[in-house]
C-alpha positions in Angstrom: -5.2 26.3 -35.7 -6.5 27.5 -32.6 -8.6 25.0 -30.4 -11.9 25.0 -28.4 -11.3 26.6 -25.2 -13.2 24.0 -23.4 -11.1 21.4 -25.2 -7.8 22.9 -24.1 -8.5 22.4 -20.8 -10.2 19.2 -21.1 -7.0 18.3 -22.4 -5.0 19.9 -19.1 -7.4 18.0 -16.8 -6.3 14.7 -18.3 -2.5 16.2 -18.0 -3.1 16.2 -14.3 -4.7 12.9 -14.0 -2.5 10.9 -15.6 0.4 12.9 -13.3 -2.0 12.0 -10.1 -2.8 8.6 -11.4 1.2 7.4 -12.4 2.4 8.7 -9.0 -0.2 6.6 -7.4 0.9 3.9 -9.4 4.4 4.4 -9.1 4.3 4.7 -5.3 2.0 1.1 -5.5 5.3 -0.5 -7.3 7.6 0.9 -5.4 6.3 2.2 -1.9 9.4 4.0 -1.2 9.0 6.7 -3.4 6.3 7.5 -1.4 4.6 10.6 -3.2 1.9 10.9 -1.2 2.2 13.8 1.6 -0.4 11.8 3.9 1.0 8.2 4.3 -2.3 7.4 6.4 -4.9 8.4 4.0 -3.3 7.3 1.3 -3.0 3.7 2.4 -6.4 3.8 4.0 -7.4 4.8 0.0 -5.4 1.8 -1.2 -6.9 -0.8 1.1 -10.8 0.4 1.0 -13.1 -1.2 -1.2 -12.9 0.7 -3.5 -9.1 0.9 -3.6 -9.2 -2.4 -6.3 -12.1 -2.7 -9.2 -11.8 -6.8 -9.8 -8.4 -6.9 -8.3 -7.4 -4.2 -10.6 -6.2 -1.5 -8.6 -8.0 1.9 -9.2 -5.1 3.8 -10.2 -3.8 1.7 -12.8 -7.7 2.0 -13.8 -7.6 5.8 -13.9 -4.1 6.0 -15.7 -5.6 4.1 -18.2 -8.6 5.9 -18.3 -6.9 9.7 -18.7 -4.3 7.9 -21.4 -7.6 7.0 -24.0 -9.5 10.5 -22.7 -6.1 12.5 -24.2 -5.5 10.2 -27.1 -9.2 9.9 -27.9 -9.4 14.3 -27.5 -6.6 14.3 -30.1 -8.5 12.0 -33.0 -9.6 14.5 -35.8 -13.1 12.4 -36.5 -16.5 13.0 -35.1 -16.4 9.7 -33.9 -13.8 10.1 -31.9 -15.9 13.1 -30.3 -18.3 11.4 -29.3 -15.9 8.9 -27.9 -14.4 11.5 -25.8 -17.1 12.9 -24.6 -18.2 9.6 -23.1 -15.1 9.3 -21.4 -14.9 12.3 -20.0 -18.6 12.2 -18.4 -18.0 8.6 -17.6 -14.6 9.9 -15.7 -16.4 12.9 -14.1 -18.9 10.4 -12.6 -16.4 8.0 -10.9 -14.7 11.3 -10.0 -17.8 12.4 -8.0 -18.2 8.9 -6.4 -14.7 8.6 -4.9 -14.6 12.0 -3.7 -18.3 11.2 -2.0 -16.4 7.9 -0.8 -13.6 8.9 0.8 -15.4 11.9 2.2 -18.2 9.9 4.0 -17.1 6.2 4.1 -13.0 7.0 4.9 -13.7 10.0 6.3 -10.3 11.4 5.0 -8.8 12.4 1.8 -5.8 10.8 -0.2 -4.1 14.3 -1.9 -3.2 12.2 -5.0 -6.7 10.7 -5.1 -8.1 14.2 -4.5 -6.5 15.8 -7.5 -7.2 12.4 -10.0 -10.9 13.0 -9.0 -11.1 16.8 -9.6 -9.2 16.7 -13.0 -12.1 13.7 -13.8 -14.7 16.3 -12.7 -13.3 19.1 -14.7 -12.5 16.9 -17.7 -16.6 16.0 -17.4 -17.4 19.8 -17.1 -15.2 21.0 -20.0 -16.9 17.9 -22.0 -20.8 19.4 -21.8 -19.0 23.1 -22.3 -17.5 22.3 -25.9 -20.0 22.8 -28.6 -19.5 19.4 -29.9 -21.9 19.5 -32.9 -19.7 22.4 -34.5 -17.6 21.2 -37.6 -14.2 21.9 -36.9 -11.0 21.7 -38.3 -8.2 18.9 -37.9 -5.3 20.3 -35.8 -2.4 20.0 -37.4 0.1 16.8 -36.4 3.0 19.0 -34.8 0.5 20.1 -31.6 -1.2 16.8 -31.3 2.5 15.0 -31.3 3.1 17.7 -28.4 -0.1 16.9 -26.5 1.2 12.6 -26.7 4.8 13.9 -25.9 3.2 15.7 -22.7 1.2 12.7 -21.9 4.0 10.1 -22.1 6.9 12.6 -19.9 4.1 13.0 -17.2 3.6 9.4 -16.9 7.3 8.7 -17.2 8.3 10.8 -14.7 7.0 8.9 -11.6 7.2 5.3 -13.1 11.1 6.0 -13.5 12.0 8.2 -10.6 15.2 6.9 -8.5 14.4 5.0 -5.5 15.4 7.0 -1.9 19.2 5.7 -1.8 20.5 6.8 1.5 21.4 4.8 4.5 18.6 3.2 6.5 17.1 4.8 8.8 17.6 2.8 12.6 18.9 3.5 16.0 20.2 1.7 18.6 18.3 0.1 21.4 19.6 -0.9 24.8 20.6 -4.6 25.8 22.6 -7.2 24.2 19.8 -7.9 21.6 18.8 -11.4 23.5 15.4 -9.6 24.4 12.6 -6.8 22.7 12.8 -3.1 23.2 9.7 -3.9 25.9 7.8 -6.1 27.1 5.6 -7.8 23.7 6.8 -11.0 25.4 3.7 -11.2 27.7 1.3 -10.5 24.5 1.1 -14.3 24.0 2.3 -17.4 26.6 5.8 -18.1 25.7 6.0 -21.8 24.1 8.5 -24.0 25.9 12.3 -23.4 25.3 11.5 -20.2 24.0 14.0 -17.9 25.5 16.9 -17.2 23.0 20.4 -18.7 23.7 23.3 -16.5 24.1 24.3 -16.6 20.3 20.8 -16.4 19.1 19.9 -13.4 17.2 16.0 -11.5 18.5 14.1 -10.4 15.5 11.2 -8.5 16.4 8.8 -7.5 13.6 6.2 -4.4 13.8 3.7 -5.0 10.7 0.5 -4.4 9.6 -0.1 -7.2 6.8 -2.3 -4.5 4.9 0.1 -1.7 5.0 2.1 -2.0 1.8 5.8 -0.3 3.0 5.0 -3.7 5.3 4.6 -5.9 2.3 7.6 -4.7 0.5 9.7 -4.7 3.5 8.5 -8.5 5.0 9.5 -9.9 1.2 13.0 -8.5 1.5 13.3 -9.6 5.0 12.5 -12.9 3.7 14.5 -13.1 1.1 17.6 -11.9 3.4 17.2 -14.3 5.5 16.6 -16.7 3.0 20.0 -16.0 1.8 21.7 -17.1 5.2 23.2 -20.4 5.8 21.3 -23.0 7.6 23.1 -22.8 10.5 22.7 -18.9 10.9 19.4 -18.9 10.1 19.1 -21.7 13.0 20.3 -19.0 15.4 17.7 -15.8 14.9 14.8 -16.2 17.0 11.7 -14.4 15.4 8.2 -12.4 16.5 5.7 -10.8 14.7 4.3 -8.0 16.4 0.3 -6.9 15.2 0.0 -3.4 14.8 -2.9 -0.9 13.7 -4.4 2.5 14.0 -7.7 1.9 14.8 -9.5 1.7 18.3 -10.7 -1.8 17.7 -8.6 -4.6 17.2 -9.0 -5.3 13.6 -10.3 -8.9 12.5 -7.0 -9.7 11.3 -5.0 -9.6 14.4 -7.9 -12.2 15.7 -7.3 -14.6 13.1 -3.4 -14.2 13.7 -4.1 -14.3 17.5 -6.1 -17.7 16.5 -4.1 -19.2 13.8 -1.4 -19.2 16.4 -2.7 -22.9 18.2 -2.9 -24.2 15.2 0.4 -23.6 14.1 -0.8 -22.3 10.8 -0.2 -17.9 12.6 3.1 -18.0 9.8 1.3 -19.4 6.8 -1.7 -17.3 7.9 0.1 -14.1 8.1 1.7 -14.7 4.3 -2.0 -15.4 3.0 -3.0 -12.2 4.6 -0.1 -10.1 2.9 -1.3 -11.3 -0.4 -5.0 -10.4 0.3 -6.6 -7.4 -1.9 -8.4 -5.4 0.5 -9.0 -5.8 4.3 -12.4 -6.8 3.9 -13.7 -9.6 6.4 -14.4 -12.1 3.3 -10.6 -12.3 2.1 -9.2 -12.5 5.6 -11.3 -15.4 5.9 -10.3 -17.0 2.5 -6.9 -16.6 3.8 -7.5 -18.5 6.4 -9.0 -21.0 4.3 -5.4 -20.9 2.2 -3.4 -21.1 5.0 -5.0 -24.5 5.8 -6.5 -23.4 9.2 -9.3 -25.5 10.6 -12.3 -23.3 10.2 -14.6 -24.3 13.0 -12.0 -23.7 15.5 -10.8 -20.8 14.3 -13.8 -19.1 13.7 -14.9 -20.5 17.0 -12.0 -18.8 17.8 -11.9 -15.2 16.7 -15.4 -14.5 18.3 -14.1 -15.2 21.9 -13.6 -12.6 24.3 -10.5 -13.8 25.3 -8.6 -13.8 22.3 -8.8 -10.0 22.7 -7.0 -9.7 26.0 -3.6 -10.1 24.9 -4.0 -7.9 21.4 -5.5 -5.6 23.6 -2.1 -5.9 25.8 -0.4 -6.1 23.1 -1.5 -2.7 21.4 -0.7 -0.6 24.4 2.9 -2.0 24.7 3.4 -0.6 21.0 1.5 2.8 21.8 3.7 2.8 24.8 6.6 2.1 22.7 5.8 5.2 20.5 6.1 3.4 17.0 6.6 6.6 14.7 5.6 5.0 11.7 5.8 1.3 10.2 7.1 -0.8 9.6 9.7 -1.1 12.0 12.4 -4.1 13.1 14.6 -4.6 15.4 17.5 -6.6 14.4 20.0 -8.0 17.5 20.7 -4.5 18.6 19.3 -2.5 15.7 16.2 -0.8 14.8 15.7 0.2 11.6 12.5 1.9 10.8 10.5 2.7 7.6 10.8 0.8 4.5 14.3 -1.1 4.1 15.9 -2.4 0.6 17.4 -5.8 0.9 21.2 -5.2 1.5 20.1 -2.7 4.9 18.5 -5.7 6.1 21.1 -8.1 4.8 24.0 -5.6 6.6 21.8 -5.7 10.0 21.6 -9.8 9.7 25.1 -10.1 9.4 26.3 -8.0 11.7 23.9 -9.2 14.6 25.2 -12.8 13.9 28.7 -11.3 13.9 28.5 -10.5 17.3 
């Protein structure tokens, strides 16, 4: 039996938001599939506001919401017309407030979030274009089984595509590896008995605690080390250097900036990495968790001179010319973009090893 034009491609919309909505998904789990063709806006998507719903993240929100649109499109009852065509106006609504958010509070567009949002919007259109009052037949079970089989490929496909298996990307960097690539030293007073010993091992991180290829990269890191001996992980000598995109220094630098007196800039910067959205409210609750004294701190991040040296800081790492993040340098190595565990395991070893 043939079926309602406007249902056919109320049908296709939901194709291509489920495909939009699993890549986003897919690249969420795994950052180093990394679908999207615009790292930046993509991960400025994933951060905003409106990147979660109730620490739900959107796209896990919209996969769901395309999966019931289809299945509820392929019920033979009036009921379940009426059900879709709720669903598909409710999707073409959060369609046109996402694409009105990124396009006036992010002031740049994800791709993947861009085509979620249209296929929404055309999913709503097709919905007020099918005469839904008009008896119509039940489609016979051999197309609707093809529409699910559709449906469950196009989600399968990113969820289960291979993670990038070649070599790490790194290069070499000059010295001996018992200092930085430049001067981040000066970013922050050095603490007494600071300066590495001949067989220590420099590790220099380049993060953003909000950027996820960060997140996944910072748990291996740990992890790797974690694996070490005592004795080796005695010798690596660590720092963390803050970096973002924006003209300001962000509020989280300041709190790492003023967590470090305390102590607490470690436990501070693991809170952080577990924080939803960038918003000033959970940087402060991770504060809170990270067992920071509040008065001071706060007291703290409003100075003006706890922006001198993230301010110093920042232009030795536009200096530097960071292509991307994250980056860390590893004795003598730098290896740059998202790492799996046994790169970073390979680089620990070998910079003890020397």
């Amino acid at each position: 039996m043939r079926i309602p034009r406007p249902l056919f491609f109320l049908r296709i919309a939901a194709l291509g938001g489920l495909l939009a909505s699993a890549m986003l998904v897919a690249e969420r789990i795994t950052p180093a599939r990394r679908f999207c063709p615009l790292e930046e806006a993509c991960e400025k998507a994933r951060s905003s506001a409106l990147g979660s719903i109730a620490g739900v993240p959107t796209s896990v929100i919209g996969l769901v919401g395309f999966a019931a649109l289809l299945t509820a499109s392929l019920l033979p009852s009036r009921r379940a017309r009426t059900i879709t065509r709720r669903v598909a106006v409710a999707g073409g609504v959060a369609g046109l407030v996402l694409l009105a958010y990124q396009a006036f509070a992010l002031g740049s567009f994800c791709p993947l979030c861009l085509v979620a949002d249209l296929s929404a919007l055309a999913a709503g259109a097709c919905a007020f274009a099918w005469s839904w009052r008009r008896v119509r037949r039940p489609e016979r079970l051999a197309p609707r089984l093809m529409w699910i089989a559709s449906g469950a490929v196009i989600v399968l496909i990113p969820l289960l595509w291979p993670t990038p298996k070649g070599g790490p990307s790194w290069v070499r960097i000059g010295g001996t590896g018992a200092s930085p690539p430049f001067g981040v030293d000066g970013a922050f007073p050095r603490d007494p008995g600071s300066e590495p010993a001949p067989d220590e091992v420099r590790l220099v991180e380049y993060l953003n605690p909000f950027c996820e290829h960060c997140r996944a990269t910072k748990e291996r890191l740990d992890r790797a080390i974690a694996s070490l001996t005592e004795p080796e992980r005695a010798r690596i000598r660590s720092q963390r250097v803050y970096v973002w995109t924006s003209r300001d220094v962000p509020f989280w630098a300041k709190g790492c900036a003023c967590a470090k007196p305390q102590q607490k800039e470690p436990a501070f910067f693991f809170e952080l990495m577990r924080a939803p959205r960038e918003t000033n409210a959970e940087i402060q609750a991770a504060a809170m968790r990270a067992g920071l004294d509040m008065e001071m701190w706060t007291r703290c991040v409003f100075e003006p001179e706890t922006l001198v040296p993230l301010e110093g800081m920042h232009r030795r790492v536009l200096e530097a010319k960071i292509p991307g993040l994250p980056v860390i340098d590893i004795g003598t190595r730098r290896l740059m973009g998202e790492q799996r565990e046994p790169e970073l395991w390979e680089a620990l070893r070998e910079a003890l090893a020397r």
